[in-house]
C-alpha positions in Angstrom: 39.7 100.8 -16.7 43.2 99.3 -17.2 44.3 96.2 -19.4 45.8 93.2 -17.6 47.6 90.5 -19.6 44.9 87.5 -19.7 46.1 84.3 -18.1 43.3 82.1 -19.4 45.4 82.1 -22.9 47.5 79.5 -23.8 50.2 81.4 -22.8 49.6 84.3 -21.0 48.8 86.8 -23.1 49.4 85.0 -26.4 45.6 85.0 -27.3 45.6 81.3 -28.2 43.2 79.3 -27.1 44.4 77.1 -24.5 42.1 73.9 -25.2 43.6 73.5 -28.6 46.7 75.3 -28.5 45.3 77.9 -30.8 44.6 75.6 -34.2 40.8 75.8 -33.4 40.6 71.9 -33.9 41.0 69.3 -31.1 42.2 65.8 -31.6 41.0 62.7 -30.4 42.5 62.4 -27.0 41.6 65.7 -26.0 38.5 66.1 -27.9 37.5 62.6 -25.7 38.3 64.6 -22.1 36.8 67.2 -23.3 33.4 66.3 -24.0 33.1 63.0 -24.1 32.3 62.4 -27.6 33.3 60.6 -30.5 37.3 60.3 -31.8 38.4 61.9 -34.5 39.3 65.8 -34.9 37.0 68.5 -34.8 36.3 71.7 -34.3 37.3 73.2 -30.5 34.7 73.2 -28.4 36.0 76.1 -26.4 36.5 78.5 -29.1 34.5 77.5 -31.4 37.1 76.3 -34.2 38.5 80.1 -34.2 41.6 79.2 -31.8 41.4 82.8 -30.1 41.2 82.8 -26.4 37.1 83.2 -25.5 38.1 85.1 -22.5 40.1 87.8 -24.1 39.0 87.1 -27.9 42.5 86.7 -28.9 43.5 90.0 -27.6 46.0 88.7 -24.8 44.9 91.1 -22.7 41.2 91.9 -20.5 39.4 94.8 -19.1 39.9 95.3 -15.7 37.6 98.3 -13.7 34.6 99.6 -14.3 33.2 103.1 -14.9 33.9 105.6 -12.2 
């Protein structure tokens, strides 16, 4: 298997998560597009409130291969 830099970060490869830039909370106007819900700031739906990236868990990077 081989690492590939993960583009679904905030910036590829940062590790952020890219629905709230990586501070785990997501503000009104975003938190609206994103689920419809209430204003005000809560937690990021996307990660969870932890701001990593869910694809790559905050790694920046992701398997790529599988056993040979």
């Amino acid at each position: 298997m081989s690492a590939h830099i993960c583009i679904d970060c905030d910036s590829p490869g940062d590790g952020n998560c890219s629905a709230c830039r990586g501070s785990g909370r997501i503000g009104t106007e975003n938190f609206l597009r994103a689920s419809g819900g209430d204003s005000g700031e809560t937690s990021c739906p996307s990660c969870g409130g932890s701001g990593l990236c869910p694809k790559c868990e905050g790694s920046g990077e992701i398997e790529i291969g599988g056993e040979g």
